[in-house]
C-alpha positions as CSV (number, residue, x, y, z in Angstrom):
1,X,-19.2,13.2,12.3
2,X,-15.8,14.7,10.9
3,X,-15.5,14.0,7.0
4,X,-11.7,12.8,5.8
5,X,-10.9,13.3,1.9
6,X,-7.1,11.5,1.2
7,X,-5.9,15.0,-0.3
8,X,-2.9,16.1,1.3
9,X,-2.3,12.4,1.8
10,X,1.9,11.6,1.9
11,X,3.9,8.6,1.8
12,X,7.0,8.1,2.8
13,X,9.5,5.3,1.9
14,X,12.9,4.9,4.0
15,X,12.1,8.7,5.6
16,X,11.6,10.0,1.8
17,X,8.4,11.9,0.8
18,X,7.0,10.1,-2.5
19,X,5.3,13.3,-4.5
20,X,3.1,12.4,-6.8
21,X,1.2,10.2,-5.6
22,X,-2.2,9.8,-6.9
23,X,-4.2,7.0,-5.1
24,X,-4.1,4.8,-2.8
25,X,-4.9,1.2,-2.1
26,X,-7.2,-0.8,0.5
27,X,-5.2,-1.0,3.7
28,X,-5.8,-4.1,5.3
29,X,-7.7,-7.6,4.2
30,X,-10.3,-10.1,6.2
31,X,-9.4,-13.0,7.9
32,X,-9.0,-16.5,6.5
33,X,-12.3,-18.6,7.6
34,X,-11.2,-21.8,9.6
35,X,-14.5,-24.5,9.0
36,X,-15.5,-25.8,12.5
37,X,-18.2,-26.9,11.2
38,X,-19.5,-30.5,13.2
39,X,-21.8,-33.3,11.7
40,X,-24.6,-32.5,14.5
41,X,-24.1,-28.8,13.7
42,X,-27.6,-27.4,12.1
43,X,-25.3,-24.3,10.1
44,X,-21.6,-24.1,8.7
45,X,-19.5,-22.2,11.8
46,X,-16.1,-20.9,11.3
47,X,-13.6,-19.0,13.5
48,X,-11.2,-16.5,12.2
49,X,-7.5,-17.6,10.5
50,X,-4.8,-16.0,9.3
51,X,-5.2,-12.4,7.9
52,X,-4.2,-12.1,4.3
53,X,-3.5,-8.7,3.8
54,X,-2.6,-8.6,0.0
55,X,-0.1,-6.9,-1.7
56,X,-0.9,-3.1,-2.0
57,X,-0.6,-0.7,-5.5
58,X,0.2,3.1,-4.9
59,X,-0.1,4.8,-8.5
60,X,1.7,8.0,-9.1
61,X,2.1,10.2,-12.0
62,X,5.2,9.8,-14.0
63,X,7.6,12.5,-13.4
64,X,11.0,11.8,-14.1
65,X,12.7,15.2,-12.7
66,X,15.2,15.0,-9.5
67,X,13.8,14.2,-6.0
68,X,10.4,12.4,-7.9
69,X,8.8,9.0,-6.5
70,X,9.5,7.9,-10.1
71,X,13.6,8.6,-9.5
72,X,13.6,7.8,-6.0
73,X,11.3,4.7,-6.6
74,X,13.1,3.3,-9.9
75,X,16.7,3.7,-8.2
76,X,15.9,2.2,-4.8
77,X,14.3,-0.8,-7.1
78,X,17.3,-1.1,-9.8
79,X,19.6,-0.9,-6.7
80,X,18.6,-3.8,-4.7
81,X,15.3,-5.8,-6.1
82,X,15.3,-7.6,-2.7
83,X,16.2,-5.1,0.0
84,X,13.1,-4.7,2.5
85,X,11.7,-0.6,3.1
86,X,10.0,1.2,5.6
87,X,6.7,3.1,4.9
88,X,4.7,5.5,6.2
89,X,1.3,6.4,4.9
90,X,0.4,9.9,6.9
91,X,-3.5,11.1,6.3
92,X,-4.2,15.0,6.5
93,X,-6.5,14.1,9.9
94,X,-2.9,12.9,11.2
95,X,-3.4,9.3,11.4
96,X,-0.6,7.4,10.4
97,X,0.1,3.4,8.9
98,X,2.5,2.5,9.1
99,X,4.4,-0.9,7.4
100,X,7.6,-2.7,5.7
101,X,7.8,-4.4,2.7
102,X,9.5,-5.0,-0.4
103,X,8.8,-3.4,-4.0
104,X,7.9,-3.9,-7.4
105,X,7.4,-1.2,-10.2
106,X,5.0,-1.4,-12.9
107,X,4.7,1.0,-15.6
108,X,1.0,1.7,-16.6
109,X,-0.2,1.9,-20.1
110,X,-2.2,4.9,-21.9
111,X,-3.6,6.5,-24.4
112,X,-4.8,9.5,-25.6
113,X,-6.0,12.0,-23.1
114,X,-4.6,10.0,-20.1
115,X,-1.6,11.0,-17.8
116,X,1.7,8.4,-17.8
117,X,1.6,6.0,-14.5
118,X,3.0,3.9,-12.8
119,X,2.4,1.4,-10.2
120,X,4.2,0.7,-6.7
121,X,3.3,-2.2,-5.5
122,X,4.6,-3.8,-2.3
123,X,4.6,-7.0,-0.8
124,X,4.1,-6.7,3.2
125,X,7.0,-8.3,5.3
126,X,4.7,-6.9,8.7
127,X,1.3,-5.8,9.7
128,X,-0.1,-2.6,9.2
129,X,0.0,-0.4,12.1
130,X,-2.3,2.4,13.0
131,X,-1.6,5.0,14.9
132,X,-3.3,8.8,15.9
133,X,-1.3,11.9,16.0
């Protein structure tokens, strides 16, 4: 059975590599349960809904030198609060997700002996697609 660690992980937003990046979130969610459940039935049964897939929270270090997720990230934001971005989140066994959605940034609080973070969080406009390389 092959082993997969996330290092070497990258994201991409609009075709840009995000450095920094430090974890990532749980890709996905479970189905809504529909009750089916009947009077003469001897259990609760339920059948499958909608899929809530959640909003998902990429934390990277702050680094606020050119090219950085936290300049690329903080621009795109200021820029247009609304506009809708393509991702791409490539593992190092080559699968790739890939998704659109729009973003929020939240700035992580610390103390001593802890690295500044901050939070990109984005709010799915499609599904989460999955594809080998």
């Amino acid at each position: 059975m092959a082993k997969l660690s996330f290092n070497g992980a990258k994201l991409k937003m609009d075709n840009t590599v995000l450095p920094g990046l430090q974890n990532i979130p749980d890709l996905g969610g479970t189905p809504n349960k529909i009750d089916v459940t009947c009077l003469d039935d001897d259990v609760t049964k339920s059948i499958p809904g909608i899929q809530e897939l959640g909003d998902m929270a990429f934390t990277f270090f702050n680094d606020n030198s050119e090219g950085s997720a936290e300049k690329v990230l903080f621009q795109a934001y200021n820029t247009d609060k609304l506009k809708v971005h393509d991702f791409e989140l490539a593992l190092s066994n080559g699968v790739k997700y890939t998704f659109s959605g729009q973003i929020a940034l939240v700035q992580k609080g610390g103390g001593i002996n802890t690295a500044a973070t901050f939070d990109l969080n984005v709010y799915l406009t499609t599904e989460i697609t999955r594809a080998a390389e």
